[in-house]
N, CA, C and O atoms as a printed pandas DataFrame, in Angstrom:
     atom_number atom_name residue_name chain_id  residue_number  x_coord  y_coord  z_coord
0              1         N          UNK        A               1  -16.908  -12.164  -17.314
1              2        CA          UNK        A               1  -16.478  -13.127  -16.350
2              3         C          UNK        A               1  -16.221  -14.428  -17.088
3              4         O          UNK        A               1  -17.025  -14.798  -17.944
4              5         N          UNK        A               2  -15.347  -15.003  -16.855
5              6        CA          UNK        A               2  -14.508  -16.508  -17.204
6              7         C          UNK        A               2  -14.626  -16.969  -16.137
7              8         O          UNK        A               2  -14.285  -16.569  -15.024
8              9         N          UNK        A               3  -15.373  -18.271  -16.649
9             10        CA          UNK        A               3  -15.022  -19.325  -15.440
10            11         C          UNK        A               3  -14.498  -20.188  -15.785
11            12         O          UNK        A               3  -14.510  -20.254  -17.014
12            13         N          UNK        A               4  -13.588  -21.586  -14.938
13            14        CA          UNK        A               4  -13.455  -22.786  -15.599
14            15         C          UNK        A               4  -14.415  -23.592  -15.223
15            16         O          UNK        A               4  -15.258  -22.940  -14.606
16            17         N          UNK        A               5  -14.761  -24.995  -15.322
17            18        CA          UNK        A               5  -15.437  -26.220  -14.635
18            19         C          UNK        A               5  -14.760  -26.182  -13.367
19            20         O          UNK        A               5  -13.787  -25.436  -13.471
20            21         N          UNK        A               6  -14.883  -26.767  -11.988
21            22        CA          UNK        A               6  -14.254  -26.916  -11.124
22            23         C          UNK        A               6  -15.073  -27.982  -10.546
23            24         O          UNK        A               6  -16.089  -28.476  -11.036
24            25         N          UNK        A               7  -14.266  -28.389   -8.992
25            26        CA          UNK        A               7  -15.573  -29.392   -8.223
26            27         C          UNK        A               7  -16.554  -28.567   -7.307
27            28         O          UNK        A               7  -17.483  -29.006   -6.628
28            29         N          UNK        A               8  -16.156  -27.357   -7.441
29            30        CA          UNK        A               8  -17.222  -26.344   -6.255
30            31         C          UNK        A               8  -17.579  -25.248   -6.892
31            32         O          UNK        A               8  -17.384  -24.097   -6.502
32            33         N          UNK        A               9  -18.289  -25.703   -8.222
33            34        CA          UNK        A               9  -18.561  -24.351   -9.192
34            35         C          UNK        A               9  -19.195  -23.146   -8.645
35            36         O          UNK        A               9  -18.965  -22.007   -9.051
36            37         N          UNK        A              10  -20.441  -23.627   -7.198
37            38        CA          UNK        A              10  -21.005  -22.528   -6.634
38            39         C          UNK        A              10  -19.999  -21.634   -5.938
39            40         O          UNK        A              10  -20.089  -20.415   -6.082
40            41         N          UNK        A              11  -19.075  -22.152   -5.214
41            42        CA          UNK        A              11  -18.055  -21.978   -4.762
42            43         C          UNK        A              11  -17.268  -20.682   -5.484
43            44         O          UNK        A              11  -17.036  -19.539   -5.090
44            45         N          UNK        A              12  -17.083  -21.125   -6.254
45            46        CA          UNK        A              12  -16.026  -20.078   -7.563
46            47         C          UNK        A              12  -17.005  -19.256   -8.002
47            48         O          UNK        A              12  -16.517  -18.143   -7.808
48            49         N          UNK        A              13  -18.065  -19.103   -8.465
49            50        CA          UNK        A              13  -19.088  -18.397   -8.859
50            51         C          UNK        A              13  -19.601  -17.411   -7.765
51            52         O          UNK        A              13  -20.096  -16.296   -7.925
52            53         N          UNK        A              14  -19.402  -17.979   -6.819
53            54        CA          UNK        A              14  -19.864  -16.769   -5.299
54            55         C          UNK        A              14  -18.758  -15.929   -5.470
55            56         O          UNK        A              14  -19.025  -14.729   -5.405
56            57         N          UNK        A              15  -17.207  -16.328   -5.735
57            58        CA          UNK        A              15  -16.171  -15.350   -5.224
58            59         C          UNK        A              15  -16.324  -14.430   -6.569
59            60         O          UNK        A              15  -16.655  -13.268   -6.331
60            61         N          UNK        A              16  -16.145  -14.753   -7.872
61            62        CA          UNK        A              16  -16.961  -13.971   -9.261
62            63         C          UNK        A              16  -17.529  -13.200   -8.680
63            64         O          UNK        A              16  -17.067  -12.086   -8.434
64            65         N          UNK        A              17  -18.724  -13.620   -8.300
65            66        CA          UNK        A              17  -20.302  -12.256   -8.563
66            67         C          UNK        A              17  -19.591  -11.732   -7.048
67            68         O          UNK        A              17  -20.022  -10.599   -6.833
68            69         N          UNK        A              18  -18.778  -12.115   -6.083
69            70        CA          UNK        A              18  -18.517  -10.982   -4.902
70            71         C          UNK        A              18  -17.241   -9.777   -5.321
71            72         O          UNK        A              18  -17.103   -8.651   -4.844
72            73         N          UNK        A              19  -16.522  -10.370   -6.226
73            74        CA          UNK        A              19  -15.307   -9.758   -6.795
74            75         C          UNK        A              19  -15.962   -8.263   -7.751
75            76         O          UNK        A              19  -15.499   -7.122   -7.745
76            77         N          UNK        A              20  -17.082   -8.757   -8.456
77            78        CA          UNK        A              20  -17.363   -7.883   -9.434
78            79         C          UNK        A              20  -18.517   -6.993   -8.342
79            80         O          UNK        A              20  -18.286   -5.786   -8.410
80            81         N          UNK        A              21  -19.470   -7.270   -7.550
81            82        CA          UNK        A              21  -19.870   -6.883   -6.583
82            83         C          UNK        A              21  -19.833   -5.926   -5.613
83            84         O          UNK        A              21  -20.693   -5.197   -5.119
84            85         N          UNK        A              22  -18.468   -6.098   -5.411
85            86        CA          UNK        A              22  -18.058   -5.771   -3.935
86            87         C          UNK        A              22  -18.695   -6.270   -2.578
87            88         O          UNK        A              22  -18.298   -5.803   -1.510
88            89         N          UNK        A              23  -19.767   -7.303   -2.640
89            90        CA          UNK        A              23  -20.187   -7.850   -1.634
90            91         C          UNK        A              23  -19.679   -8.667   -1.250
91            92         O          UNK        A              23  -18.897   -9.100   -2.096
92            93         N          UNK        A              24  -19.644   -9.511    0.155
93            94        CA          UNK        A              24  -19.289  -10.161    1.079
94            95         C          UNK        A              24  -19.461  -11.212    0.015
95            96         O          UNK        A              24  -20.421  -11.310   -0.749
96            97         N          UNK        A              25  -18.144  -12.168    0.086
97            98        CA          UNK        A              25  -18.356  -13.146   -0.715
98            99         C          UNK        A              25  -19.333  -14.445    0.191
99           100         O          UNK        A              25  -20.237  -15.047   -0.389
100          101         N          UNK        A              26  -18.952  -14.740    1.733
101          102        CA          UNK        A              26  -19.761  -15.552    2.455
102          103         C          UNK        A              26  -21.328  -15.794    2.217
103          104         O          UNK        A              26  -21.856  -16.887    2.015
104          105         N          UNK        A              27  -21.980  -14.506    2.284
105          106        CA          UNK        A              27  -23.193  -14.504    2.072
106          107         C          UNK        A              27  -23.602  -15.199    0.616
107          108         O          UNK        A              27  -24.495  -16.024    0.420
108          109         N          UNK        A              28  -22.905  -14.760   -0.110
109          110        CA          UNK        A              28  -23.374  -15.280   -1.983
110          111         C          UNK        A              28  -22.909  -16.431   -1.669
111          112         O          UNK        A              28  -23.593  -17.037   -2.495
112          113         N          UNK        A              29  -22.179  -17.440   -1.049
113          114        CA          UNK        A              29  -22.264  -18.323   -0.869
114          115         C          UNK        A              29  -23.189  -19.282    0.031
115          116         O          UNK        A              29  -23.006  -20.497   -0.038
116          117         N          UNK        A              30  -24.004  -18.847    0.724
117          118        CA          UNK        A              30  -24.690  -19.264    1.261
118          119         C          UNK        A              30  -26.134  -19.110    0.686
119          120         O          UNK        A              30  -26.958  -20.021    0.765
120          121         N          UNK        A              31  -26.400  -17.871    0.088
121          122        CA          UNK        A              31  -27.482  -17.543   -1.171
122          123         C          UNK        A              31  -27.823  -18.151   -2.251
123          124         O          UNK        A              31  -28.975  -18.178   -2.684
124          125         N          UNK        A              32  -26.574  -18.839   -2.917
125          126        CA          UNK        A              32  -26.828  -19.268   -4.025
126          127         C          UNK        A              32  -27.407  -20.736   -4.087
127          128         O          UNK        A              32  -28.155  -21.002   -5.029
128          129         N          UNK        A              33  -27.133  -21.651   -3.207
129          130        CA          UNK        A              33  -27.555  -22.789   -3.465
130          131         C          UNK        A              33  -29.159  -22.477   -3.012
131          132         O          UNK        A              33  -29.922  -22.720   -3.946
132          133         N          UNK        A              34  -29.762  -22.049   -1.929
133          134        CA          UNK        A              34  -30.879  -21.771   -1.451
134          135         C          UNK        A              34  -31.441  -20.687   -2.299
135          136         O          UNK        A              34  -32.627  -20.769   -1.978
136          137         N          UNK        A              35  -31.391  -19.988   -2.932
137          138        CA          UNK        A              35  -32.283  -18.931   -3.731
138          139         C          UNK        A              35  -30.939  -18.455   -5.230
139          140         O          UNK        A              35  -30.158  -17.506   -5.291
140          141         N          UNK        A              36  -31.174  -19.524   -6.152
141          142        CA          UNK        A              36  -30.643  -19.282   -7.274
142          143         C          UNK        A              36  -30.625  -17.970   -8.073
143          144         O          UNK        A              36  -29.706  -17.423   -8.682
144          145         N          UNK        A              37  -32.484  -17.473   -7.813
145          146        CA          UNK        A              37  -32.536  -16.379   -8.519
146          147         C          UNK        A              37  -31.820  -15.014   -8.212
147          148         O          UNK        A              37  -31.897  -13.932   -8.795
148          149         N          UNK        A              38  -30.789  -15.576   -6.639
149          150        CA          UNK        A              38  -30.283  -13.901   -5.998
150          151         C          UNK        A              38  -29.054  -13.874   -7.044
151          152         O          UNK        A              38  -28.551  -12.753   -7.110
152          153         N          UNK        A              39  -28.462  -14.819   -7.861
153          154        CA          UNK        A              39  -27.623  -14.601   -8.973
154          155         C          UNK        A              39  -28.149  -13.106   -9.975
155          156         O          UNK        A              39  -27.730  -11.970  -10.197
156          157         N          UNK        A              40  -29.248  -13.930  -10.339
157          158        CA          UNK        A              40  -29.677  -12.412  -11.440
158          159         C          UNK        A              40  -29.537  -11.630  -11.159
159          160         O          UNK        A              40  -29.097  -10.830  -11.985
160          161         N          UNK        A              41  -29.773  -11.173   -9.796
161          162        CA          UNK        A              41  -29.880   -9.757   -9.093
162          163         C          UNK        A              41  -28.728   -9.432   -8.602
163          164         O          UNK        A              41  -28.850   -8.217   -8.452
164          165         N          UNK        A              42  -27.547   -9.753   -8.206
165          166        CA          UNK        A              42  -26.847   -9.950   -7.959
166          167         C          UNK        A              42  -25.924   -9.278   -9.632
167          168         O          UNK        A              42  -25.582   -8.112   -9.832
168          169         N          UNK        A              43  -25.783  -10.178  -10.343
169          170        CA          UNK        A              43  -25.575   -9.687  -11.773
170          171         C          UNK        A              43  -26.335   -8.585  -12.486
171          172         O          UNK        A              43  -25.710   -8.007  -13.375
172          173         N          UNK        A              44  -27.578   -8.198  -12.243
173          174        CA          UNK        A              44  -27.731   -7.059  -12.925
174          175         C          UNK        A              44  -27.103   -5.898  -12.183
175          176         O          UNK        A              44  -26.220   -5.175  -12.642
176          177         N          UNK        A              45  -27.694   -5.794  -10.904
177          178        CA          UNK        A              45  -26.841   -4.681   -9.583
178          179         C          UNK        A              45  -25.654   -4.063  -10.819
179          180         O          UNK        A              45  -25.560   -2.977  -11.389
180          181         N          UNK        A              46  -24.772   -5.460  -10.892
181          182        CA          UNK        A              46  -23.337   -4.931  -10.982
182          183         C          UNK        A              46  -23.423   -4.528  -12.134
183          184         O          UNK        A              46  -22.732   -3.513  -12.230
184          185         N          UNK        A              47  -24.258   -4.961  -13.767
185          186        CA          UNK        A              47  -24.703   -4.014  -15.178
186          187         C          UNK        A              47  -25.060   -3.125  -14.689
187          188         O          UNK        A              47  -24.541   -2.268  -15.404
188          189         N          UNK        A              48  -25.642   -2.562  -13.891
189          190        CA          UNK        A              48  -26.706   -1.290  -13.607
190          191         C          UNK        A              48  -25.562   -0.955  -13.107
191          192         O          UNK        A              48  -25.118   -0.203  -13.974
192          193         N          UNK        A              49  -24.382   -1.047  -11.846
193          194        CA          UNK        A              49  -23.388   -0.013  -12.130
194          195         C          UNK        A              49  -22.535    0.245  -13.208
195          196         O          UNK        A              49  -21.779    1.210  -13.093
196          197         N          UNK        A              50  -22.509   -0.302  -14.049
197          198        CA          UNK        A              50  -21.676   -0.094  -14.791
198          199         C          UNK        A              50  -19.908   -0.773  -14.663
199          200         O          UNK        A              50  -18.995   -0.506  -15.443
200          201         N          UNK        A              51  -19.838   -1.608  -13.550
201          202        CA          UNK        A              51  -18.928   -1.959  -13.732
202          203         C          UNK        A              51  -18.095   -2.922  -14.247
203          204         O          UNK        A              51  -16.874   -2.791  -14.165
């Protein structure tokens, strides 16, 4: 994953981890500022599939 800087990095980073995911991007946006650590999990999920 590539990101650039932006002004809504959580923003761009929710649609990332929902793209590679396949999860609802809304929710990771609402997850991430309130529970940072659902990133990790979120990112391993998608190592552990393999995709």
């Amino acid at each position: 994953m590539l990101m650039a800087p932006t002004e809504q990095p959580l923003y761009v980073l929710s649609e990332q981890v929902a793209k590679l995911s396949g999860r609802d991007v809304q929710p990771l946006r609402e997850e991430l500022p309130a529970e940072p650590a659902g990133l990790d999990v979120a990112i391993r999920a998608v190592l552990v599939d393999g995709q």
